[in-house]
DRENDO-1510 file (C-alpha; in Angstrom, 1 decimal, always signed):
<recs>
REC; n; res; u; v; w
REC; 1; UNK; +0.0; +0.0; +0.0 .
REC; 2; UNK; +1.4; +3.7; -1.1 .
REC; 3; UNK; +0.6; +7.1; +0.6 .
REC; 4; UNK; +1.0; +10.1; -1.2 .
REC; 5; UNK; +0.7; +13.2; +0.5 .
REC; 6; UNK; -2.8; +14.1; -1.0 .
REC; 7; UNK; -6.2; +14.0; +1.2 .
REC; 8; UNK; -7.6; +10.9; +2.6 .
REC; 9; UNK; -10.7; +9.7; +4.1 .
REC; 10; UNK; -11.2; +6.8; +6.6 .
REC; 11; UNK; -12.6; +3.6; +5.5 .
REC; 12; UNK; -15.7; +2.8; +6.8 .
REC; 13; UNK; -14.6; -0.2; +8.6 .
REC; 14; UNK; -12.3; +2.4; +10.1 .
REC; 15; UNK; -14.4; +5.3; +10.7 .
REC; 16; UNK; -17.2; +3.3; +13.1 .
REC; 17; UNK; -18.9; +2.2; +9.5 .
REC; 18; UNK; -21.1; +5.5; +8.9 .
REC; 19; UNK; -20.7; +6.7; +4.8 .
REC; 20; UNK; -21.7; +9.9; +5.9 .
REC; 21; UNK; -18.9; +11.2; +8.5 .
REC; 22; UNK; -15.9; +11.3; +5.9 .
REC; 23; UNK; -13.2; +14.4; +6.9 .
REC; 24; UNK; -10.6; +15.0; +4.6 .
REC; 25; UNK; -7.1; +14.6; +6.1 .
REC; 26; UNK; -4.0; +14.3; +4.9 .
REC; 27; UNK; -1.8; +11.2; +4.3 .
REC; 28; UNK; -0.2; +12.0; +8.3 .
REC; 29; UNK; -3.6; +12.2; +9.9 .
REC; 30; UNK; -5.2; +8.9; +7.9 .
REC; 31; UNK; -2.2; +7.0; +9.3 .
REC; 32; UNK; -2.8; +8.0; +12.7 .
REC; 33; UNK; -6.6; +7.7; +12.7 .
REC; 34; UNK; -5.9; +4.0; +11.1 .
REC; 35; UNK; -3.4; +3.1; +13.6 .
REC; 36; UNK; -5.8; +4.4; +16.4 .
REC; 37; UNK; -8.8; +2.7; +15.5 .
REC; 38; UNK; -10.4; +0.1; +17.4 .
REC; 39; UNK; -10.7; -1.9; +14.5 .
REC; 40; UNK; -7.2; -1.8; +13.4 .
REC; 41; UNK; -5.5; -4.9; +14.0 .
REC; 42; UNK; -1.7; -4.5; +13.4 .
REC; 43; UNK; -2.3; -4.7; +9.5 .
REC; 44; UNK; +1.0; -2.3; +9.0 .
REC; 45; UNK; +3.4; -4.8; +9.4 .
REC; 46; UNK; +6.2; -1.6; +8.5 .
REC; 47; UNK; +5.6; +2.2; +7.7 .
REC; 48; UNK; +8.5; +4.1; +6.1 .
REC; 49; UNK; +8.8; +8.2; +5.2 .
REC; 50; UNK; +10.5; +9.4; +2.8 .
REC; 51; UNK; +10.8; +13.1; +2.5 .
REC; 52; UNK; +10.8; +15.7; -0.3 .
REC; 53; UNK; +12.9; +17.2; -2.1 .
REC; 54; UNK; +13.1; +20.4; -4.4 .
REC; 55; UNK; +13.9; +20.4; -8.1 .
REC; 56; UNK; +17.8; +21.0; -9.0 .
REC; 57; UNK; +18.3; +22.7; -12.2 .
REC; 58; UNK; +21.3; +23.5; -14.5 .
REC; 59; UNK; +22.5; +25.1; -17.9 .
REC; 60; UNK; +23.8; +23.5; -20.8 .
REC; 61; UNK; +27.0; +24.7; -22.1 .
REC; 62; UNK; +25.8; +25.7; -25.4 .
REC; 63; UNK; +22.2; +26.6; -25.6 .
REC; 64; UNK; +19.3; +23.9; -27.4 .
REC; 65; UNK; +18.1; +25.6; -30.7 .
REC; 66; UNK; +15.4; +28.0; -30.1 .
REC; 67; UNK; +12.6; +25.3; -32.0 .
REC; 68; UNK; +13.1; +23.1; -29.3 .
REC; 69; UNK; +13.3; +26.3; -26.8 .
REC; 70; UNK; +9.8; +27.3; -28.2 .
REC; 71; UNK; +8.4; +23.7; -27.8 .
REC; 72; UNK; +9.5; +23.4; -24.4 .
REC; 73; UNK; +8.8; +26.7; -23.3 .
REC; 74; UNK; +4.5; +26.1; -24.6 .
REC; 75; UNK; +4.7; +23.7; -22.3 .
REC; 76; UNK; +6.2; +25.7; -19.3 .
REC; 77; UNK; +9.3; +24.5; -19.0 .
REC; 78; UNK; +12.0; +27.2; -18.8 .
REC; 79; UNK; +14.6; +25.0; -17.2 .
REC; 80; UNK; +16.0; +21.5; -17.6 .
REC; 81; UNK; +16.9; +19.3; -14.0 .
REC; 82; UNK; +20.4; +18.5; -13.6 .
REC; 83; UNK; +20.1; +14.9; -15.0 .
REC; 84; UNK; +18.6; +16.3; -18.2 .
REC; 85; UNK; +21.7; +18.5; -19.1 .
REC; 86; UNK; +24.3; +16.1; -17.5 .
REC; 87; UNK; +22.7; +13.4; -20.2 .
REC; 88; UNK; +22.4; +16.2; -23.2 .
REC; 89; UNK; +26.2; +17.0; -22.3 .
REC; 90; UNK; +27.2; +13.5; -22.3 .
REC; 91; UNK; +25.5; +12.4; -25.6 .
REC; 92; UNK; +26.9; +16.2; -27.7 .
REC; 93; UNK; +30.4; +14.7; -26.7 .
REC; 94; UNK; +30.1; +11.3; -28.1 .
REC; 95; UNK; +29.0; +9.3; -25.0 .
REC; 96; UNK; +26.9; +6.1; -24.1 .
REC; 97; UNK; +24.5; +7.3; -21.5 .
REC; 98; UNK; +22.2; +5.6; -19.2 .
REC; 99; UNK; +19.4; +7.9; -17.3 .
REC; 100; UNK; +18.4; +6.2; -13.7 .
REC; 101; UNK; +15.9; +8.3; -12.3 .
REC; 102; UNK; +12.5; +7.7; -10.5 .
REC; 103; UNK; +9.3; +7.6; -12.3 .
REC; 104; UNK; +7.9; +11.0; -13.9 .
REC; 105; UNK; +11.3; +12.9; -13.9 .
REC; 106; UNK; +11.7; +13.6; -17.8 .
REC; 107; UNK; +13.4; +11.1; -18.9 .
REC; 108; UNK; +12.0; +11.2; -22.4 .
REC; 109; UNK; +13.3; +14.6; -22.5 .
REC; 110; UNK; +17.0; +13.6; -21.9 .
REC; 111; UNK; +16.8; +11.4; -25.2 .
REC; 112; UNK; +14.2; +13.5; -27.4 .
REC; 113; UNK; +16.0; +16.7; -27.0 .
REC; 114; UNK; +19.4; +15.3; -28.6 .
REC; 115; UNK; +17.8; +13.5; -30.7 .
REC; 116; UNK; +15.8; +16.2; -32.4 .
REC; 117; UNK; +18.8; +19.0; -31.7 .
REC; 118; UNK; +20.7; +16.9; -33.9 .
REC; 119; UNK; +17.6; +16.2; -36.5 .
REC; 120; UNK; +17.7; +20.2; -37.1 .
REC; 121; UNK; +21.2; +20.0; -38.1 .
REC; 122; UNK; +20.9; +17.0; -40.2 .
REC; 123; UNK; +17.8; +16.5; -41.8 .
REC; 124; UNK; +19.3; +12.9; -42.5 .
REC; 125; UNK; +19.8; +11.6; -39.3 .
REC; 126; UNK; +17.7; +8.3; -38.3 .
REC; 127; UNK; +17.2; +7.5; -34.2 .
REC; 128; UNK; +15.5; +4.1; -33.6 .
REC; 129; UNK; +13.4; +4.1; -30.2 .
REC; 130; UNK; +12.7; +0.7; -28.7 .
REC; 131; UNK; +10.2; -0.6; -26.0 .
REC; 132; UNK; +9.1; -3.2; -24.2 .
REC; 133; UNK; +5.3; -3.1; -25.1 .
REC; 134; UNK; +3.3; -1.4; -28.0 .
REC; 135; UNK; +1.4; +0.2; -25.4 .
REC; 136; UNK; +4.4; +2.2; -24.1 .
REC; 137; UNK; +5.4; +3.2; -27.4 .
REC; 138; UNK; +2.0; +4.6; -28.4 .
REC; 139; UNK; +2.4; +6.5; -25.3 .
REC; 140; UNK; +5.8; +7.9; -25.9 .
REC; 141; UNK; +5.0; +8.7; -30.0 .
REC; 142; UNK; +2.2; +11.0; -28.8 .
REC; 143; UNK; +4.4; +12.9; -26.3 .
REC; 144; UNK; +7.6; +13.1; -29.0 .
REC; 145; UNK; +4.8; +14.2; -31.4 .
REC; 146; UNK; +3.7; +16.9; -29.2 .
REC; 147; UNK; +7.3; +18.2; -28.5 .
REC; 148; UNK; +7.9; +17.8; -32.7 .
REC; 149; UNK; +4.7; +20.2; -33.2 .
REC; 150; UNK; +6.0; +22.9; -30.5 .
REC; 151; UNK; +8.9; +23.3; -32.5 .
REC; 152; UNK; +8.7; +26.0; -35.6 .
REC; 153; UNK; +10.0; +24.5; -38.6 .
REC; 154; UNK; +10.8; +21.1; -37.6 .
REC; 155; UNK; +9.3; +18.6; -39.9 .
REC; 156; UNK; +9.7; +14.9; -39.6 .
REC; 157; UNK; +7.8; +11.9; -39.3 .
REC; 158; UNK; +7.9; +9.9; -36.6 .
REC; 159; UNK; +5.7; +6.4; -36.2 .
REC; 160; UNK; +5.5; +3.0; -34.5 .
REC; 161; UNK; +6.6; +0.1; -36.4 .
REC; 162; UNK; +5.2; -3.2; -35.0 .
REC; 163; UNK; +2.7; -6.4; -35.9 .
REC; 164; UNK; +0.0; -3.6; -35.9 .
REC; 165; UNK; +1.3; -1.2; -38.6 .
REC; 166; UNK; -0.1; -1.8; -41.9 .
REC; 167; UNK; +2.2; -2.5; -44.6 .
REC; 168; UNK; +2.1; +1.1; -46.3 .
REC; 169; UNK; +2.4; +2.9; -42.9 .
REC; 170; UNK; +5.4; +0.4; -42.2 .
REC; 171; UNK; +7.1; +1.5; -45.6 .
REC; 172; UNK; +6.4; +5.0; -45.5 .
REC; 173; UNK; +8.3; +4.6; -41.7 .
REC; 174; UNK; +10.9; +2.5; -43.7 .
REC; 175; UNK; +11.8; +4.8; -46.8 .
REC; 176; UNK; +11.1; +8.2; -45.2 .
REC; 177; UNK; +10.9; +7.8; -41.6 .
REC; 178; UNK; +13.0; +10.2; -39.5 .
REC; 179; UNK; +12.4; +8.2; -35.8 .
REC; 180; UNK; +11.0; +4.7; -35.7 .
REC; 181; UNK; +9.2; +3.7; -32.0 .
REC; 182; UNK; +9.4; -0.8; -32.1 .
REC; 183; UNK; +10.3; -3.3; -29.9 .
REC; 184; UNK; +12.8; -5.9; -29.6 .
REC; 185; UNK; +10.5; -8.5; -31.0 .
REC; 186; UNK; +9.9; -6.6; -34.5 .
REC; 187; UNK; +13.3; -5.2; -34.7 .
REC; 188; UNK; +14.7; -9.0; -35.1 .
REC; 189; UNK; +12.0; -10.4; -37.0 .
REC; 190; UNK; +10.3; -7.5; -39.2 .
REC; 191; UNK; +14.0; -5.0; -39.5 .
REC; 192; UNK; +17.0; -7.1; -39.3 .
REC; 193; UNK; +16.0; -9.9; -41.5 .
REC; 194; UNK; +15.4; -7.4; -44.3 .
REC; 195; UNK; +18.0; -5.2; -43.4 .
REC; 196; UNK; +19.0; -4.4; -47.1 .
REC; 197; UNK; +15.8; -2.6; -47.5 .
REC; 198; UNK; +16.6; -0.3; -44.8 .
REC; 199; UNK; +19.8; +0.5; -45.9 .
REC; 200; UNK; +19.4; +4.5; -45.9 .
REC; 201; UNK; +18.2; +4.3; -42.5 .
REC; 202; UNK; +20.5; +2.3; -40.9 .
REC; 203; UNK; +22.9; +4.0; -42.5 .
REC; 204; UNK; +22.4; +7.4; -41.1 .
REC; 205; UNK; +21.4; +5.9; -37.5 .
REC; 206; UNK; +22.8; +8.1; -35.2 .
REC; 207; UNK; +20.9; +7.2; -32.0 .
REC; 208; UNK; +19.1; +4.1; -30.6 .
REC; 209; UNK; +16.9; +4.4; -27.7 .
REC; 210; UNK; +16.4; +1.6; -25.0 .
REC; 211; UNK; +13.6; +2.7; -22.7 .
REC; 212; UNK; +12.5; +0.5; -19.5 .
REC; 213; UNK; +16.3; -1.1; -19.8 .
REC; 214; UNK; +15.4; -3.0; -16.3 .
REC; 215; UNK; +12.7; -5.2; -17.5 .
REC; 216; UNK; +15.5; -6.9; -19.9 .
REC; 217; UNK; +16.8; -9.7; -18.0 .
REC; 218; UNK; +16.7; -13.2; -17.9 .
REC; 219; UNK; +16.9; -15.1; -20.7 .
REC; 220; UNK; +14.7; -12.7; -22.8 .
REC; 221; UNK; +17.4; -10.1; -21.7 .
REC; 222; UNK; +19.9; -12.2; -23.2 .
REC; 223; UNK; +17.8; -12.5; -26.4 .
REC; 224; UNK; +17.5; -8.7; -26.3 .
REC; 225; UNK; +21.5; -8.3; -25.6 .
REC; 226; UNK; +22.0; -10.4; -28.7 .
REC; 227; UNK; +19.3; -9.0; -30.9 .
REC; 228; UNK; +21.4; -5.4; -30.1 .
REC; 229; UNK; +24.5; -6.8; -31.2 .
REC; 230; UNK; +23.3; -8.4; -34.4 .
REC; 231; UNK; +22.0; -4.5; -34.9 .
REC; 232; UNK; +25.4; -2.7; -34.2 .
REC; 233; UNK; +26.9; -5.3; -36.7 .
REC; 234; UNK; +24.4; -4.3; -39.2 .
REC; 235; UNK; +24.9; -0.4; -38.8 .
REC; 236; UNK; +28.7; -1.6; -39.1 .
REC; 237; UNK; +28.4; -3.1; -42.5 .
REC; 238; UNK; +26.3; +0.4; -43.5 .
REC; 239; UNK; +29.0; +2.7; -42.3 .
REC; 240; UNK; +27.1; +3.6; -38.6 .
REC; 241; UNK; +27.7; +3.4; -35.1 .
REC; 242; UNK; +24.7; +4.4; -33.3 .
REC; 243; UNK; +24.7; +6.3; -29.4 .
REC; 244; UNK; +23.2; +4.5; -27.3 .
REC; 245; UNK; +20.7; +6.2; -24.5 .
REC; 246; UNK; +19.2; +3.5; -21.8 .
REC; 247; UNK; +16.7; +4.6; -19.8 .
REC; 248; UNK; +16.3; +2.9; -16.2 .
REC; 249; UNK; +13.8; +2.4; -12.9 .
REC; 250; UNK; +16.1; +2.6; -9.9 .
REC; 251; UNK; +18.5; -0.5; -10.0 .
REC; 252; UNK; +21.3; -2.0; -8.2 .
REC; 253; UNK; +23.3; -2.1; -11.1 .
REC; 254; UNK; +22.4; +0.0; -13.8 .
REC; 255; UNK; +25.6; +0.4; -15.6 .
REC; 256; UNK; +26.6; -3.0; -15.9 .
REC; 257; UNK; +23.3; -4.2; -17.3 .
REC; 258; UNK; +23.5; -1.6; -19.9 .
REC; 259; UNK; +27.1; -2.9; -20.8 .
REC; 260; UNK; +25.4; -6.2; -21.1 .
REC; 261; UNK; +22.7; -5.5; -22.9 .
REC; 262; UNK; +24.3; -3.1; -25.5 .
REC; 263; UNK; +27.4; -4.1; -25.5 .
REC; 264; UNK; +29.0; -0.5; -25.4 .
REC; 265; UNK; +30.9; +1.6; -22.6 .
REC; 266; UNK; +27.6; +3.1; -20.8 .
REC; 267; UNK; +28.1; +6.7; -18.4 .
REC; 268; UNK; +25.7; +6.6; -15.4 .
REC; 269; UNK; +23.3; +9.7; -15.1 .
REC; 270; UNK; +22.0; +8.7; -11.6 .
REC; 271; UNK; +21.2; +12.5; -9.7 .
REC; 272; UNK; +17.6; +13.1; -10.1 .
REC; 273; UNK; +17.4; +16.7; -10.4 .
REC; 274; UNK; +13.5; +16.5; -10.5 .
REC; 275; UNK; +11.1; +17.8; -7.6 .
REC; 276; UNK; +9.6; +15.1; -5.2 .
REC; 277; UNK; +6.9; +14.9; -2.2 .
REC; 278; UNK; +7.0; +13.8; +0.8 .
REC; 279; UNK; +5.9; +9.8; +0.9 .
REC; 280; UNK; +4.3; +7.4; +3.0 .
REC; 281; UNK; +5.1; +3.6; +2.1 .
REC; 282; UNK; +2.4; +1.2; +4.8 .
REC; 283; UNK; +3.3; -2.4; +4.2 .
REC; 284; UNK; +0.2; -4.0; +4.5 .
REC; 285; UNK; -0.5; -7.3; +5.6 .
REC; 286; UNK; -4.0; -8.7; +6.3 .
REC; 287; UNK; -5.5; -9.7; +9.6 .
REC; 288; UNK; -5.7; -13.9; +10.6 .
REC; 289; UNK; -9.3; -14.5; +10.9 .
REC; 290; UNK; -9.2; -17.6; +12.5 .
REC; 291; UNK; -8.2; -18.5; +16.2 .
REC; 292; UNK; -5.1; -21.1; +14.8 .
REC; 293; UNK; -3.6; -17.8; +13.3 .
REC; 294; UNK; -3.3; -19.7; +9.7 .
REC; 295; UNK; -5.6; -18.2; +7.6 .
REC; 296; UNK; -5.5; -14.3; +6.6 .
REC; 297; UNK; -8.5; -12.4; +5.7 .
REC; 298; UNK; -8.5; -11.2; +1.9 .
REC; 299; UNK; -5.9; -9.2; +0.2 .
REC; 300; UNK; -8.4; -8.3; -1.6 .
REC; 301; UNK; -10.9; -7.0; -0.2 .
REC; 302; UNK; -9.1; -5.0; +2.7 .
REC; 303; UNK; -7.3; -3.2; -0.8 .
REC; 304; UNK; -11.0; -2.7; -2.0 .
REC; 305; UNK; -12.0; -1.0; +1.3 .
REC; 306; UNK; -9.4; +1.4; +1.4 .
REC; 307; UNK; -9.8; +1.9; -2.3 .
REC; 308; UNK; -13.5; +2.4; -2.5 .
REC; 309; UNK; -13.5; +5.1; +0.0 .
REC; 310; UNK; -11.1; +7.1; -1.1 .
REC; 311; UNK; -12.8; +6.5; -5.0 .
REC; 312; UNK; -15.9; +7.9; -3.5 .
REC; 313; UNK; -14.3; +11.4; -2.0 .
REC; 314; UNK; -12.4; +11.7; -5.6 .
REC; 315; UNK; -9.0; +11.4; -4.5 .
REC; 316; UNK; -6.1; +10.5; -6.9 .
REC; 317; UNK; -5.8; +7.0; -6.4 .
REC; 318; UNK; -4.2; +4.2; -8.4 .
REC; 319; UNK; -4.2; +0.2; -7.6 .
REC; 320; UNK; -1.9; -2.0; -9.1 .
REC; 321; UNK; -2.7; -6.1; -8.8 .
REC; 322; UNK; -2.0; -9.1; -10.4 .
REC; 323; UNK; -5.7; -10.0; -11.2 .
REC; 324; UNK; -8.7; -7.6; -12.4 .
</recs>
């Protein structure tokens, strides 16, 4: 169970089971209401707090072109964190870089920003995105898409290419495409197989996105690792050799698994320069319902209490479960 720092209400197991006497409070008070009440039952087997923290910001050396300026600046944002301009610093000189940084601090800015800076200098340039899921790279085309149109004068096209493009979407992509969103799955069957036809593209690859780096590992990770390597070769024999930008969750080891995967020297962006709130982590475990202490009461449905109420006072809530 997660606590932000947003309002809560007390369930109504909690709360002396009325609907009608909800008070707001925030994630500080609910805790200590819940831990109070009669019916609480030592369900929080561990509570930890982490604290805030404030955004950290910094200038690159040399400014971004003022398209991109334009784009980012219709969407507010008039400074990059410290991770964003370490990584953009890192990539102008030639590097490897993997971003490691919590959810929801830009990363898809650290890669689209050198990626399209150095589209405006070289309308030929070719960067190949890849993602776990089709899902996550429909979700990452509409936000490069939005940055693209912020920018006056920038013109490219941009697309997924996966087992759901149709055949003249998937060779406009091939022939004319500037950035191509797929996963490793397509990439070796539908791109390296018929790697002659995408000769210009290859050829002019400059960058190759790996986003959600952590989820590779395992023998499909090793799949993936070779599936990379049979790419570099390819860009070889086409006169190429790609960047490579990883993007990470919060691991142990980021910068060896990047090695591993790619196959390339990897520099570690790991300072999150981006803002954070204070949060409450309750580890939850249910109550035994029976005198022999062997049998818990539903995971289930003490998730569903705590959900429903705070559902019905429209707070920002999200559940995450292995089952519908």
């Amino acid at each position: 169970m997660f606590i932000g720092r947003g309002s809560f209400t007390l369930p109504s197991k909690f709360n002396g089971g009325s609907c009608n006497r909800r008070a707001k409070m925030n994630a500080k008070k609910f805790l200590s209401h819940l831990l109070s009440s009669s019916s609480y039952r030592g369900q929080a087997v561990h509570i930890e707090k982490i604290g805030g923290g404030e955004a950290v910001y910094d200038d690159l050396q040399t400014p971004l072109p003022e398209p991109l300026v334009a784009s980012l600046r219709s969407k507010e944002i008039e400074r990059l964190y410290c991770h964003q301009v370490q990584c953009i610093e890192l990539l102008r000189q030639g590097k490897n870089v993997a971003v490691v940084t919590s959810t929801a601090s830009g990363k898809s800015l650290c890669y689209n920003l050198p990626v399209l800076e150095t589209m405006l200098s070289n309308t030929q340039a070719r960067a190949l995105y890849i993602y776990p899921t089709k899902a996550l790279a429909q979700d990452q085309l509409r936000g490069l898409q939005r940055l693209v149109e912020g920018a006056p004068g920038l013109e490219l096209l941009s697309g997924t290419y996966d087992g759901d493009t149709p055949p003249d979407t998937r060779r406009r992509l091939r022939d004319k495409g500037s950035i191509i969103l797929t996963n490793p799955d397509m990439l070796h069957q539908g791109i390296l197989p018929k790697h002659t036809g995408w000769a210009p593209f290859l050829a002019n690859l400059k960058y190759v996105v790996i986003d959600e780096i952590h989820s590779y590992r395992g023998v499909f990770g090793s799949n993936v690792a070779n599936v990379i390597r049979r790419l570099r070769r390819v860009c070889a024999l086409y006169g190429s050799n790609p960047q490579f930008i990883c993007c990470s969750a919060t691991i142990a080891n980021p910068g060896e698994l990047c090695q591993k995967i790619t196959g390339v020297d990897i520099d570690v962006v790991d300072k999150n320069g981006a803002p954070s709130s204070e949060r409450h982590f309750v580890f939850w475990n249910p109550p035994f319902i029976d005198t022999g202490r062997t049998e818990r009461r539903s995971s289930n449905l003490e998730a569903a209490e705590l959900m429903c109420e705070l559902i019905r006072n429209r707070h920002a809530t999200i559940a995450f479960g292995k089952a519908r």
